[in-house]
N, C-alpha and C positions, 0 to 999 in steps of 0.2 A: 625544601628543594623546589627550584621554579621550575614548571613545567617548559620547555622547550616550543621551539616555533611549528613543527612535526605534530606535537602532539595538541597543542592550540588548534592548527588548523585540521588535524582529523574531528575535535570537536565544533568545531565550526561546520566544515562539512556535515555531520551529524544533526547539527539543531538544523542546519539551510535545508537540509533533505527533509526532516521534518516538518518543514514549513510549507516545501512545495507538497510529498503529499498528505498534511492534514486541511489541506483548499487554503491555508493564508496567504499563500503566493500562487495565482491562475494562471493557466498558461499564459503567455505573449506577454506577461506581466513585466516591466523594466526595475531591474535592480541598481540600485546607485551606489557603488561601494563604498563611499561615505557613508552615508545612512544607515548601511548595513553592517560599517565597522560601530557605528553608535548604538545601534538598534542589540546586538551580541555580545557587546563591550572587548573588543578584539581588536586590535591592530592591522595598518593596511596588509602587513606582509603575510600573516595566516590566513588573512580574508581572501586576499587575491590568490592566494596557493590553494584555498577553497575552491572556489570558483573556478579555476582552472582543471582541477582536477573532478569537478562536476560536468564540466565541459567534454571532457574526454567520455565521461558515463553518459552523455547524452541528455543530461536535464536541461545544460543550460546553451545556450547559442550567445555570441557576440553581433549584433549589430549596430555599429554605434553606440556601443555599450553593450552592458549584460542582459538579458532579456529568458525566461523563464520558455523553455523548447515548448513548440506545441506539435500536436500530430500530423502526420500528413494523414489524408483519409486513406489515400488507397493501401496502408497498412493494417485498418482496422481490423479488416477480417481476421490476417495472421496474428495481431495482439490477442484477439480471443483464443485463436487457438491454442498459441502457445501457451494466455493464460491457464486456460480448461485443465491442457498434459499437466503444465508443472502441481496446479493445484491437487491436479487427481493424484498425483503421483506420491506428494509431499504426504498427503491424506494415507492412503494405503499405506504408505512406510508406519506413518505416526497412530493407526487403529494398531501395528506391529507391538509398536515401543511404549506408546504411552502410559504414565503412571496415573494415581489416583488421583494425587497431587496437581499434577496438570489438568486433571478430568476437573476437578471443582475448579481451577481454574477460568476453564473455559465456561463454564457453567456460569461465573459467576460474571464473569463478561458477558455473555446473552441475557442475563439480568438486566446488567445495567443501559443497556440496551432496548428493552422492552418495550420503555414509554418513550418510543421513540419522536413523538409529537411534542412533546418537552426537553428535548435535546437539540442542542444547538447543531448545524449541520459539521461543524469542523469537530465538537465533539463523539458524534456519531461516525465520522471518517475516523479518528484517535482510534474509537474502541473498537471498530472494524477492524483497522489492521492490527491494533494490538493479537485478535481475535487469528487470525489468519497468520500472523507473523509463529505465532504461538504453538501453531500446527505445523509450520515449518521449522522451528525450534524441534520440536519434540521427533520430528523425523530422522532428525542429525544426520543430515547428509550434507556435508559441505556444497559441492556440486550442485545441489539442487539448488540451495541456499543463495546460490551463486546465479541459476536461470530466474529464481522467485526476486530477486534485488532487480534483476535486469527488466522484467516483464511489470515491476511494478509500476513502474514511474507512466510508464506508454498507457498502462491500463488505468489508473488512477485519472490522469490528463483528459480519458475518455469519460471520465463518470463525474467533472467538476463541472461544467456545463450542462450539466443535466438536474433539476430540480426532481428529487423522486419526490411521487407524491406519498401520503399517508400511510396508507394503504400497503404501498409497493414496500416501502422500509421494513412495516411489520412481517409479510412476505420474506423478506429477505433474513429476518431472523428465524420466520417460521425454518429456512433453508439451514439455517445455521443450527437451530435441533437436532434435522437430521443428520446432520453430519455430527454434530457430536452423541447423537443414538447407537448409532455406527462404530464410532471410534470407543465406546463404552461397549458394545456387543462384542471389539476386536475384528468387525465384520472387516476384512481388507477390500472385499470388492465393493460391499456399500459406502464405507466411506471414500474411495476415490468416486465414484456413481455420483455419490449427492453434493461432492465436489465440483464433480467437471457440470454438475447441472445447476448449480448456483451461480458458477460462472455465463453457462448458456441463458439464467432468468434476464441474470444483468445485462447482457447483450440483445436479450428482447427488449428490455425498457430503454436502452441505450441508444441503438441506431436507427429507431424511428425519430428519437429524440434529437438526431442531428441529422436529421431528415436525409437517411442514407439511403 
């Protein structure tokens, strides 16, 4: 049975989202749907039903073509915040729900993470969110699911421009221990805590970095 034009372009939509946030597509970046029906192996009609319906989520703009959204600045502030809520929030649900199963999980994602000096930086964006998404998963909250899709694209957009250095990556896993410390203690209030504070790290290395 062949898949349908619906179900094409919701894969389509999927791998495009994937591209914009693991940094292969930058913002202000120009999409050429040609190339992008070659590049996915997809035809024009799910490609552009892709595209359209990214348009409407805010990733992509039309300007004489299709063109990869970028932020406005005077946004930044509120992307964090909402980032911080949703994070914390999705966090404390999931130290509730989470299984053991997801605990090594996550575990073994901050692994592979570690040497982060030998990871390429779209590969490190991958297992970040994998990392994060994963938290969101385990919270099962539709809703939230639904603010964390929304807040990511605006928040990722913010952290592609920016070279972290060394250092700061390793940090940023240090962050990601604790929060999964937390979520193995059950601790609800620690793990939203070391949530909403990994987001405010990122936001310190961030908008110096775009000279805000």
């Amino acid at each position: 049975m062949r898949p349908t034009e619906t179900a094409i372009s919701t894969d389509v939509r999927t791998r495009l989202r994937s591209m914009i946030l693991g940094g292969e597509l930058s913002p202000g970046e120009r999409i050429v749907e040609d190339e992008l029906c070659e590049r996915l192996g997809a035809g024009r009609t799910p490609v552009r039903e892709a595209l359209l319906l990214m348009q409407g989520e805010g990733y992509l703009t039309r300007k004489r073509g299709w063109v990869v959204e970028q932020v406005v600045r005077s946004q930044i502030g509120a992307i964090f915040e909402s980032r911080a809520a949703v994070e914390g929030a999705t966090a404390r649900l999931a130290a509730r729900r989470i299984t053991k199963a997801e605990l090594a999980r996550l575990a073994a994602l901050i692994e592979q993470m570690q040497p982060a000096d030998s990871l390429t930086r779209h590969e490190l964006n991958r297992l970040n969110g994998i990392f994060h998404q994963s938290i969101v998963d385990t919270a099962a909250n539709p809703l939230l699911a639904q603010f964390h899709e929304r807040t990511q694209f605006q928040y990722w957009m913010l952290r592609v421009p920016v070279l972290f250095a060394e250092h700061e990556m390793r940090q940023s896993n240090e962050q990601h221990q604790l929060i999964l410390a937390a979520l193995t203690a059950r601790d609800e209030d620690g793990a939203e805590r070391a949530a909403r504070q990994h987001v405010e790290a990122t936001r310190a290395i961030v908008e110096p970095a775009l000279h805000l």
